[in-house]
Residue, then its C-alpha position, 0 to 999 in steps of 0.5 A: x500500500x504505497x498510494x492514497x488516493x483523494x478527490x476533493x471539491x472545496x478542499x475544506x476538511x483537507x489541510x486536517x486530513x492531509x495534516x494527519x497523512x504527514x504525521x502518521x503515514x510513511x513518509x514513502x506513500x504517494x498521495x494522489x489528490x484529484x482537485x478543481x482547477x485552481x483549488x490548490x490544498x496545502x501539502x505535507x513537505x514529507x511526502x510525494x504529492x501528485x495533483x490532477x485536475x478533478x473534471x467529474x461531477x459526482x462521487x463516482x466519475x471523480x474518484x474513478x479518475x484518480x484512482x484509475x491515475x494511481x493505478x499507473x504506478x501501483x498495483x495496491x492503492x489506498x482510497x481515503x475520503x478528504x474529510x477523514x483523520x488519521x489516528x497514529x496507528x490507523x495506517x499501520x493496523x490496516x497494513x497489518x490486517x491487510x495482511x492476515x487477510x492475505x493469508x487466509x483469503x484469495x480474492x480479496x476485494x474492499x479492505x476498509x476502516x472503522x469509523x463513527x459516521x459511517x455505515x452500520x456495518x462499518x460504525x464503531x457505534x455498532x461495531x466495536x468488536x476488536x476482530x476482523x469482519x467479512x461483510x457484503x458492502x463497505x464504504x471506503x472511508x480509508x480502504x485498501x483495493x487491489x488494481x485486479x479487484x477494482x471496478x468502477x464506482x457507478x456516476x452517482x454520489x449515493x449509492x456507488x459505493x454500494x454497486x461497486x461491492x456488489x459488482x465485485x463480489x459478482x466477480x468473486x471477490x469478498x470485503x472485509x472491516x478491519x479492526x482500524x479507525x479513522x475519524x469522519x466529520x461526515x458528508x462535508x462534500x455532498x451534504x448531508x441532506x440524505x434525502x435529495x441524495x437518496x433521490x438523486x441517484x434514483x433516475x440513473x439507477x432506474x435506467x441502469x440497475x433495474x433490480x436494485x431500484x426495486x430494492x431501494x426504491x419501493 
């Protein structure tokens, strides 16, 4: 795990995050940071910072383009959220994790950290056991993916993280909750107006995942 990857919009939660990458990731890791034109975020001295122009409109075209940037030069990559802090161990205990996983499993998929705004599955709130967890959906707040595993995020904010796991688990690949944690301000991007983001995906589902917009939207 040598590259982290970032997309930003406004840049307001990443001087904290990018602060905590300085201090609490080797200082080897790459950090990739896909941002508007003109938005320049404050970067650690420490480590090696490549910036790209973030030109998609929503969660999934923009993290596909960093991503798919960072998989130039890596074969592992780490996906993290710009609004997310590090605590000292959370990079070392999901390289560690990472690696029991490795030893007991194939195909591995989503390798992801706790949080305390996050899905269920994922929450410290309900979540607190001190063990690895295999799980059907994830989302990637700060999590470990393979260049052979990935499939892209769907062009919709809600929702895409949960039609990539499903889509790679189709293609035999299973996700796991470590025991690590990051802390998550929450939804500072795309708001936390869970009902217009609800929505806003519904069409593009409809159109394209018919099945599942019969499971989301009753």
């Amino acid at each position: 795990m040598k590259a982290i990857v970032i997309a930003t919009v406004h840049g307001r939660c990443l001087p904290v995050m990018m602060s905590s990458i300085k201090h609490y990731v080797p200082s080897d890791v790459v950090v990739y940071i896909s941002a508007p034109k003109g938005l320049i975020p404050t970067l650690p001295q420490n480590q090696e910072c490549i910036l790209i122009e973030n030109t998609g409109t929503n969660f999934g075209d923009s993290y596909n383009e960093v991503v798919h940037r960072a998989f130039e030069d890596f074969d592992e990559i780490i996906v993290a959220n710009d609004d997310i802090v590090l605590k000292p161990d959370s990079y070392s205990q999901l390289e560690q994790d990472l690696n029991i996983i490795k030893q007991q499993f194939k195909n591995i998929g989503w390798v992801v950290c706790k949080s305390d705004y996050v899905r269920t599955v994922q929450s410290i709130v309900h979540n607190n056991e001190a063990n690895i967890v295999k799980v059907q959906r994830t989302s990637p707040i700060f999590g470990y993916v393979s260049k052979e595993a990935w499939v892209d995020f769907p062009p919709i904010n809600w929702y895409s993280d949960d039609i990539q796991c499903i889509d790679m688990i189709t293609k035999g690949y299973e996700h796991f909750v470590t025991r690590c944690y990051v802390h998550h301000v929450g939804s500072a991007t795309i708001t936390q107006n869970h009902h217009k983001n609800h929505l806003d995906a519904e069409s593009w589902i409809k159109a394209n995942r018919p099945e599942l917009h019969g499971v989301w939207y009753k």
